[in-house]
N, C-alpha and C positions, 0 to 999 in steps of 0.2 A: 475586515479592513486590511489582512494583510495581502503581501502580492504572493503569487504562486510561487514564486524561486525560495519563500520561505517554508513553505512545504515542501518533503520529501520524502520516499516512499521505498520500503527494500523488502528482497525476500529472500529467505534463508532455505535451502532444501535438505534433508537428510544427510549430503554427505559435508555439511557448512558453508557448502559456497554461498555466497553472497552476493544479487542479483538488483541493480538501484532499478527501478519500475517508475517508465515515463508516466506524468500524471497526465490526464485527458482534461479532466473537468473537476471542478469544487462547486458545489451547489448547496442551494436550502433544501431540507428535508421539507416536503408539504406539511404543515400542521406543526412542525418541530422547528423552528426558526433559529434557534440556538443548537443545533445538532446539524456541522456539515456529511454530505456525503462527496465523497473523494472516490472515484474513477482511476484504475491507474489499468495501465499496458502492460500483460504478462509476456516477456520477451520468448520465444521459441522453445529458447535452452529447456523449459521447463516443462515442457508436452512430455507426460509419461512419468512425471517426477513422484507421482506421491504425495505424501505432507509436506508441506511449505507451511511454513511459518513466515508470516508477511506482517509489518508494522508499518506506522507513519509516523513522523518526525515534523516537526515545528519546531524551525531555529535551532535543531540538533538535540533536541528533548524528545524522544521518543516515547512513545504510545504503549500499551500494554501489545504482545503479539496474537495474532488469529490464528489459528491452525487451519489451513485449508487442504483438499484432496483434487489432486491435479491427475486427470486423467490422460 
């Protein structure tokens, strides 16, 4: 029930910069109705980066981070 501007979504890369990531979509998981999936837009900057560390935020309470590999 909430609106999108209450989510928000950022990615951190190895040397700390700090990247806020347009969200695309929030959906239900098939079969998982209480578990959304969130869509977000990896900007340019990060083509080539390596580990990114990426979280999502709800009203500024942020989520545990993911470690992802950006090639």
């Amino acid at each position: 029930g909430e609106a999108w501007s209450a989510i928000t979504a950022q990615a951190q890369d190895s040397h700390n910069a700090v990247y806020d990531l347009p969200i695309e979509t929030i959906k239900d998981v098939p079969d998982y109705t209480w578990i959304k999936q969130v869509t977000v837009k990896l900007p340019e900057e990060l083509k080539g980066s390596g580990d990114v560390s990426v979280s999502i935020s709800l009203r500024g309470v942020a989520s545990n981070s993911a470690l992802i590999n950006i090639q």
